[in-house]
C-alpha positions in Angstrom: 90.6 109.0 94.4 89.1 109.4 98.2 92.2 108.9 99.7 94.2 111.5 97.3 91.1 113.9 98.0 92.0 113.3 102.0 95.6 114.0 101.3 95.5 117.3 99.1 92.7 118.5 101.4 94.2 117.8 105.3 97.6 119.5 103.5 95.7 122.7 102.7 93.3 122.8 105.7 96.4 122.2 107.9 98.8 124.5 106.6 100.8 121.8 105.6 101.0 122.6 102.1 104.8 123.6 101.9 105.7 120.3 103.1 105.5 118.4 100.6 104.2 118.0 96.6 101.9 114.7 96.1 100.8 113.8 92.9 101.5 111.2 89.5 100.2 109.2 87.5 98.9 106.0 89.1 101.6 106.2 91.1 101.6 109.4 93.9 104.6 110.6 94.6 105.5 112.3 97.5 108.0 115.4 96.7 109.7 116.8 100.2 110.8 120.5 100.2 113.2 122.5 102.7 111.4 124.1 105.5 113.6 127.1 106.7 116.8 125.5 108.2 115.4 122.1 107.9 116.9 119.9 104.5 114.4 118.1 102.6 116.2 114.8 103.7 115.3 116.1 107.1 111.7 116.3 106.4 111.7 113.2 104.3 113.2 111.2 107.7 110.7 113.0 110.0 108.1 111.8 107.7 108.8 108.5 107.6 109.5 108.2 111.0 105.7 109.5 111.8 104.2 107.2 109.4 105.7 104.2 110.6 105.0 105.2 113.7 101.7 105.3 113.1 101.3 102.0 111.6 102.0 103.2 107.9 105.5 102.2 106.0 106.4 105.0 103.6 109.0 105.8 101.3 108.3 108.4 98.3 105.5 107.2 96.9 102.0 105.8 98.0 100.2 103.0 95.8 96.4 102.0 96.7 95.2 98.9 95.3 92.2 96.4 95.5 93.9 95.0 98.7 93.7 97.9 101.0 90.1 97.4 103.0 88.3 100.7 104.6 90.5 99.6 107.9 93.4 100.1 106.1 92.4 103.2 104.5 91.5 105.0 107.7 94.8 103.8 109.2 96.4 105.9 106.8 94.2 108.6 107.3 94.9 108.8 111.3 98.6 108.5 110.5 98.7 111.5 107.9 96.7 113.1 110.5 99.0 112.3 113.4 102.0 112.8 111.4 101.0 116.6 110.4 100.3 117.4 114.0 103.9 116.9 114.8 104.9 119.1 111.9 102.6 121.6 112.8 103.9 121.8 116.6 107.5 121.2 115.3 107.2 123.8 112.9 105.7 126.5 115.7 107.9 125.4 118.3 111.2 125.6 115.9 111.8 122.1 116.7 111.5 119.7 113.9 114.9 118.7 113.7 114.8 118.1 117.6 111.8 115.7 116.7 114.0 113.5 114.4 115.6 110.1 116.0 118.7 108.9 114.6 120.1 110.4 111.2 118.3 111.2 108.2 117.9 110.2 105.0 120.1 111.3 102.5 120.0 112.1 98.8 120.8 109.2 96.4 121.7 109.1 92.9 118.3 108.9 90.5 118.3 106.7 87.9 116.0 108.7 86.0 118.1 111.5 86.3 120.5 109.6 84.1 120.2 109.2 80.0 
């Protein structure tokens, strides 16, 4: 629960709120949304790329368990941190696509979507 406190409070005291919805059951999933001209797949990819960067691998969801040690908790803290610092000059510099290397991500079929 401390680490979802982190995440829903650093996206509101950041600003960060539009980027993304976070929540579940057990699992947290992480919902990216457009940001102006920039696709959700865009964002999703400029994510990702942060997070790894940062020392985190991340795909759409985030799952703690007994394994993770305070060490690796605060890892993930500094890279959420890191991560929305590069949104948040991205965003105000009108650059966020600029920021992305390679191609994005794109939209697959969901399974769930299916019945």
């Amino acid at each position: 629960a401390d680490m979802d406190t982190f995440i829903r409070n650093l996206k509101a005291e950041s600003g960060m709120d539009f980027m993304f919805t976070y929540g579940g059951h057990g699992l947290q999933r992480l919902g990216f949304n457009t940001i102006g001209n920039v696709s959700k797949e865009e964002v999703k990819t400029l994510f990702m790329q942060e997070m790894i960067a940062n020392g985190v691998l991340v795909i759409a969801s985030h799952n703690w368990c007994y394994a993770h040690n305070e060490a690796d908790m605060e890892r993930v803290k500094n890279a959420y941190r890191r991560t929305f610092e590069v949104f948040a000059k991205g965003k105000k510099e009108g650059s966020l696509q600029d920021l992305i290397k390679g191609r994005a991500v794109k939209a697959t079929a969901n399974v769930r979507a299916f019945g």
